[in-house]
N, C-alpha and C positions, 0 to 999 in steps of 0.2 A: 032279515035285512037290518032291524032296529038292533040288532046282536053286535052284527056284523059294525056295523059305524060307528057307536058310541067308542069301541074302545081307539078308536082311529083319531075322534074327535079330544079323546084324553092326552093322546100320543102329542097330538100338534101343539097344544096347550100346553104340556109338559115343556116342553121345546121352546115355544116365544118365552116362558117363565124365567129358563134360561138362562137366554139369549139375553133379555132385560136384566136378571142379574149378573153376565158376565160385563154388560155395557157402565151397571153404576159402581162395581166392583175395580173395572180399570178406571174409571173418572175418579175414582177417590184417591187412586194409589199411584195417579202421575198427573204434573203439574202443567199446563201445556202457557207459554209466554208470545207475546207480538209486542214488535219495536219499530220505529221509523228511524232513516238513515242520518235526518235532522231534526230538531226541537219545529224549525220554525220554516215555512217557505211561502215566497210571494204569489200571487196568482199567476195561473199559467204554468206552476212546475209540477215534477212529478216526485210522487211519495212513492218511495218504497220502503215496501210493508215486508215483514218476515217474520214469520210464524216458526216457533220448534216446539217440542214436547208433547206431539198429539199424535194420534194412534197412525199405526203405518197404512196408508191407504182413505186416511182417514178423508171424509167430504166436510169440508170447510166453508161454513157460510160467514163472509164479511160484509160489513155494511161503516161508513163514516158519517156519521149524522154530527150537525151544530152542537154542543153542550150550551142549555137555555136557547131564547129563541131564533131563529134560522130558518133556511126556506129548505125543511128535511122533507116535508109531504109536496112538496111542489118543485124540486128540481131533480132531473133525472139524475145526476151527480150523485146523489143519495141514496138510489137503490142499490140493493145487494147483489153481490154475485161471490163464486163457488168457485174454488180452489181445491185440486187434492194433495194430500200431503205427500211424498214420499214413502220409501220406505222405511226414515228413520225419523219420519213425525213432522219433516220441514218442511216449509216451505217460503215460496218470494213470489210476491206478486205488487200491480202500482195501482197508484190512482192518483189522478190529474186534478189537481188546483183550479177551480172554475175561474180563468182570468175576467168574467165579467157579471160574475155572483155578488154577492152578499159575506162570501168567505176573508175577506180585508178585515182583520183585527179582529177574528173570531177566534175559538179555539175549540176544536173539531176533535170527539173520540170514534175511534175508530176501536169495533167488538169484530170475536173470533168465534166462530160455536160450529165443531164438532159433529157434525150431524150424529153419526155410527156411535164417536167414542164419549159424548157429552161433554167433552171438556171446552171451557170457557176461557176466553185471556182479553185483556183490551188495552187500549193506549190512547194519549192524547198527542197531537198536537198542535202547533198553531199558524195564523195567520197572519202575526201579530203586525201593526205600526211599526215603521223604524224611529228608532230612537237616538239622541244624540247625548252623549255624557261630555261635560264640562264643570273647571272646578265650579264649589262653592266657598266654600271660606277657609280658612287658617283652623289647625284646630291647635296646634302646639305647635311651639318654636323655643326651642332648649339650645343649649351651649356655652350661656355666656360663662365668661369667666378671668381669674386674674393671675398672668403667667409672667416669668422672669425674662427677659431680654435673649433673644435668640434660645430659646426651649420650645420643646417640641410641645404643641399645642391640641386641644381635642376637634373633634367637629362640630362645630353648629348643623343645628338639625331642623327643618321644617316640613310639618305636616297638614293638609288640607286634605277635602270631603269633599266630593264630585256632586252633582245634578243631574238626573237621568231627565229629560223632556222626550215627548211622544210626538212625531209627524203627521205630517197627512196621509203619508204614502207607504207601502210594504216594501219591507225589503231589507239590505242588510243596515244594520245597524253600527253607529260612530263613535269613536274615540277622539275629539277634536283634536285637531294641532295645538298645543299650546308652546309659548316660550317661557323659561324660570328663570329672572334675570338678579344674580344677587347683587347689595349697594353696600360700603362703606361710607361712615358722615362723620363727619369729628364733632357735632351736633347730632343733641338724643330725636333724631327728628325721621320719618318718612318720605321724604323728599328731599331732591338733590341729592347731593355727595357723588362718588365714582364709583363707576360699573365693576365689580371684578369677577363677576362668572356670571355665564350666558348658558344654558342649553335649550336645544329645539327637541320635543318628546311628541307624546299624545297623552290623552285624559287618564290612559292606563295606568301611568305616574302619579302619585300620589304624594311622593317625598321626596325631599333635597337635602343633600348636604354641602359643605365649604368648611375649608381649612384655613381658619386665618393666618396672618404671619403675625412670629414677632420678634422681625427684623429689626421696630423703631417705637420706644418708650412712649406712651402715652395710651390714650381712652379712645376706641375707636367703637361707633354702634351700628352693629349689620341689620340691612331688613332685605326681605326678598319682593317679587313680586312673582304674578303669575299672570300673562295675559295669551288670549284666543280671539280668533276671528267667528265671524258666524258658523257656524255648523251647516250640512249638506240639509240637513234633516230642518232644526229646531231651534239648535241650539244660538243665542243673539251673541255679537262681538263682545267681550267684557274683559277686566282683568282683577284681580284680587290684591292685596299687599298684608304684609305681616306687622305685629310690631318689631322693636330695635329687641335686641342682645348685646349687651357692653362686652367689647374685650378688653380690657387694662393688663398693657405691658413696663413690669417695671423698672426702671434701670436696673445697674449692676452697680456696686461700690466704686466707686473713682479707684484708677490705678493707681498706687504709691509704692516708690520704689524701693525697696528692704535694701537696709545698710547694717552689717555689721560692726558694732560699738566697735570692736577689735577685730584684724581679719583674721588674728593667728594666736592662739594662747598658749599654755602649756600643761600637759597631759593633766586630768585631775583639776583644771583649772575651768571657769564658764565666763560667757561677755552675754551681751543683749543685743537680740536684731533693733533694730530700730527704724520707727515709720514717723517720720516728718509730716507734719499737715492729715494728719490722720482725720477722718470725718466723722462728726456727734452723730450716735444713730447706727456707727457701726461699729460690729466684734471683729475682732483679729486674732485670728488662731494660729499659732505659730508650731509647724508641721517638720519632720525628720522626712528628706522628699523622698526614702528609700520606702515605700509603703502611704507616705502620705499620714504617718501616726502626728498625732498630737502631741505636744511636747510642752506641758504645762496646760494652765488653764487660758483662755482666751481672756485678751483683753482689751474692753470697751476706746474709740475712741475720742480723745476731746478736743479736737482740732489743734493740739499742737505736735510735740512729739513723745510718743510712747514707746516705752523698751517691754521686747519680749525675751524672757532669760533662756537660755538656752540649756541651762542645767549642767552640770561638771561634765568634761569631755573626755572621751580618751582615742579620740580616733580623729582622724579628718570628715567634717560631717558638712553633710549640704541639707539645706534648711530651704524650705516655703511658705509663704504665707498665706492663707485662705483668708479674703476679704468677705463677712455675710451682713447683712441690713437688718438690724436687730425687728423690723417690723416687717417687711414681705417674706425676711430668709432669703433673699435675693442671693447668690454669693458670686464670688470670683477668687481665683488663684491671683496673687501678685507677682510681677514681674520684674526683674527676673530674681532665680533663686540667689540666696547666697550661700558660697562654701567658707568656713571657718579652718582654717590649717589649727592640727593639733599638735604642737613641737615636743619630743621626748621630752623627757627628766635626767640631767646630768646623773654617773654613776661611776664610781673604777671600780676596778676590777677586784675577783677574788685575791684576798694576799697581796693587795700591790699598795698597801701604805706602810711602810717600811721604816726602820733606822737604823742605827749604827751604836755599835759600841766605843768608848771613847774612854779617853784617860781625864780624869781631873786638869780642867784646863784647856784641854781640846778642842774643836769644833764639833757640833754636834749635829749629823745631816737628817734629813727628813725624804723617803721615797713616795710620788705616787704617781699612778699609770691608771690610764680613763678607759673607759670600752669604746676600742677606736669606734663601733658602728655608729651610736649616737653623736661623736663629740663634732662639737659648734667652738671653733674655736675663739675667745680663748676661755677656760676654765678660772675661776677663782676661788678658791677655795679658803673656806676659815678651819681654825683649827685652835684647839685649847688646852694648857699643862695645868687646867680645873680652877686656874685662877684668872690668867691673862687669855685674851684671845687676838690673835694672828690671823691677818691676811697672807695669804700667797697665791700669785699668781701662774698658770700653767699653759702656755705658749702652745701645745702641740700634745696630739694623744699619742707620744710615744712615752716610755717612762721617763719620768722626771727627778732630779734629784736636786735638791736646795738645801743650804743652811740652815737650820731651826733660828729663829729670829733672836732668840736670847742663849747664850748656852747654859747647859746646866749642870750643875757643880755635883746634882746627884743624880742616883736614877729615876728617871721621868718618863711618863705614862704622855705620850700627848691623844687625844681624841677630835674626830669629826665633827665640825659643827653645822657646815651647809658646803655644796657643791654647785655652783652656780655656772651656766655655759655662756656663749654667746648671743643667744636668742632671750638671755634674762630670766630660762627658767631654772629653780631652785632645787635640791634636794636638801632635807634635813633630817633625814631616816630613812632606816634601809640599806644602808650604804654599803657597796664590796665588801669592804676591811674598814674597819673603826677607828683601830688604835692602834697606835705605831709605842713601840717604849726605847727609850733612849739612854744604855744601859752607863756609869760612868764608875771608873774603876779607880780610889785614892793613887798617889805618889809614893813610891816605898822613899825612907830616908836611910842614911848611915850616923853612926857615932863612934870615935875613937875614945876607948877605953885604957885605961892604963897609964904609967908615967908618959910625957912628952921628952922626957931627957931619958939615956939611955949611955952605959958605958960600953964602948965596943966592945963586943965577945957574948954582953949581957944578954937578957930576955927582951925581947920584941914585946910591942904595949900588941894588946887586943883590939883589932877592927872592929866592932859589932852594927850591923847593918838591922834594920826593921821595917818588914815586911805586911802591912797593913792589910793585905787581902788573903784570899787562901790560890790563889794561880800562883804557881814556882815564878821563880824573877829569876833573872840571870846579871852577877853583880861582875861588873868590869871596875877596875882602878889600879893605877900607880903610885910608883915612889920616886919623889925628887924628880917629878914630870919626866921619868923614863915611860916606857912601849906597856900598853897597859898590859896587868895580868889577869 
């Protein structure tokens, strides 16, 4: 018999060894959690509890005892009871909020244990007071700042700190109503001035902002407030205020209206805008309004009138003037622009200053013909034989033909001195054709040679004619004024 049962008693022992090491074996090697559906609940509700990560089948003893002291040995609320898991280790179960405990502003954990699989998990939660949040004070208030007249401006920004107070009663907890009323003051002051932004929020809020205008030049200084009524809970009626933030808006330059010294010049040629009553304290930039480029260096002004040069032209050009405030930078375009007309440059044509050939004695002509696209009429033109110099006038740009003002006895070279149109402007180089030459060709004479007396029958005297140039001459004459030969 004593054979027979020892080895039986080995067997069993073998067995619970185990069974004990398969149980601390799975507790080591999974992790089993409990949570509540909320942080916080008033007496009289119900918590529910859920459990995962515990063995499948698993016997689950729960218990919710006070953390510190509480009526845990003496309310039945407190003892444990048994849950089993699933088969994937879960589970949900409740437990009721004793509405006329001790449980008001406590906070209660709540342990899991495992009977079979040893695993452990717990939670808190609470009973807690409600509470009321309302603000407390300003902590920052940023913005201010100094902008130009009608520019786009930043936010003013205000920031305050709430107060949490604790009730008598459980339950949910407050965000007061508050109102955030912003104020403008033309005085650096916290009181009075005029309302201009209202919102109705709750405590949740913390920050504000406003976009000042700057519609109308001057120093305006914002403050906010923040006021609330009592709280359901705690919280007493109050309100806060901030300091000021200056905003200074600065004018703009007075308009002054750009005049062109001259409205129309000619090619190559420059005038000055000009600003009458110009203001000490401001630069005048004077701008090509095709791009807005600057067009020289800016010039200060001294409340009388100032010229802006506009620099040699060659084109028809519109011009602007940027007004800036040599201290804010303030600026402004001036109104309105001006266009300056740029008038060609009189010119003729290739080959069209011209003359004639002419005999000793002669008249002596002079040609010129303008380039019809430019001509302004009328032309005048000078013109020089390197000694004297000649006006002459030219009525139309078709070609012209005129007398040389003096004739001249020999051949003569005349040259271009200026072409001038009707618009005044000048040419004095360059020119189509330069020089005109005015070729003049001497007189041939004759001489009779030989006796003047003659006896009929005798020899005839010699005619001899002299031919001064080298072109053939063709000599015509009679005798005793008969038909010539």
């Amino acid at each position: 018999m004593i054979s027979s049962v020892l080895p039986c008693q080995r067997i069993v022992k073998a067995i619970s060894f185990f069974v004990c090491l398969f149980a601390i074996n799975f507790a080591a090697a999974q992790t089993a959690t409990i949570t509540t559906d909320q942080p916080d609940y008033p007496p009289g509700s119900t918590v529910i509890l859920m459990g995962s990560g515990f063995a499948a089948g698993d016997t689950v003893r729960l218990q919710v005892l006070h953390v510190g002291d509480g009526d845990n040995e003496t309310s039945g609320a407190h003892a444990p009871w048994i849950v089993v898991a699933d088969d994937n280790g879960n589970f949900t179960t409740t437990w009721i909020v004793p509405p006329d405990e001790d449980e008001l502003g406590a906070t209660l954990l709540t342990t899991a244990d495992g009977q079979t699989s040893g695993l452990h998990a717990e939670t808190t939660f609470t009973d807690a007071l409600r509470t009321d949040t309302y603000p407390s004070a300003f902590s920052t208030f940023t913005g201010g700042n100094s902008y130009c007249l009608n520019a786009t401006t930043s936010n003013l920004t205000a920031n305050w700190t709430n107060t949490v107070c604790n009730g008598t009663l459980n339950g949910n907890n407050t965000n007061v109503g508050i109102t955030i009323t912003w104020f403008k003051n033309t005085a650096n002051s916290t009181t009075g001035g005029t309302q201009v932004q209202q919102t109705t929020t709750n405590a949740g809020t913390t920050s504000s902002t406003f976009t000042p205008s700057s519609a109308v030049a001057g120093t305006v200084y914002y403050y906010v407030t923040v006021s609330w009524s009592a709280g359901p809970n705690c919280a007493p009626s109050g309100s806060i205020t901030s300091g000021t933030q200056a905003v200074t808006i600065n004018p703009l330059p007075t308009n002054k209206t750009p005049v062109a010294a001259q409205s129309s010049v000619c090619s190559g040629s420059s005038t000055t805008i000009q600003i009458a009553s110009s203001e000490a304290g401001v630069d005048y930039q004077l701008r090509n309004n095709a791009g807005n480029i600057n067009v020289g260096a800016a010039v200060s002004g001294n409340g009388g009138i100032i010229d802006l040069p506009t620099g040699n032209l060659t084109a028809n050009t519109t011009f602007n003037v940027l007004a800036k405030n040599a201290t804010t930078t303030c600026s402004v375009q001036l109104t309105p622009t001006v266009t300056v007309t740029v008038n060609p440059l009189p010119n003729n044509a290739s080959n069209s200053f011209s003359s004639n050939t002419i005999c000793n004695g002669d008249a002596g002509l002079l040609g010129f013909d303008a380039i019809d696209g430019s001509f302004v009429a009328p032309y005048s033109i000078q013109y020089t034989d390197g000694i004297t110099t000649w006006t002459q006038s030219i009525p139309s740009a078709a070609a012209t033909t005129f007398n040389v003002a003096v004739n001249p006895t020999v051949t003569t070279t005349y040259t271009l001195v200026s072409i001038t149109n009707g618009n005044g402007c000048t040419t004095t180089t360059g020119f189509g054709d330069a020089t005109a030459q005015i070729i003049v060709r001497p007189t041939p004479s004759t001489s009779i040679g030989g006796g003047t007396t003659v006896c009929r029958g005798g020899s005839s005297p010699n005619v001899t004619f002299t031919n001064p140039q080298s072109l053939p001459v063709t000599v015509t004459y009679n005798i005793n004024g008969g038909g010539p030969l």
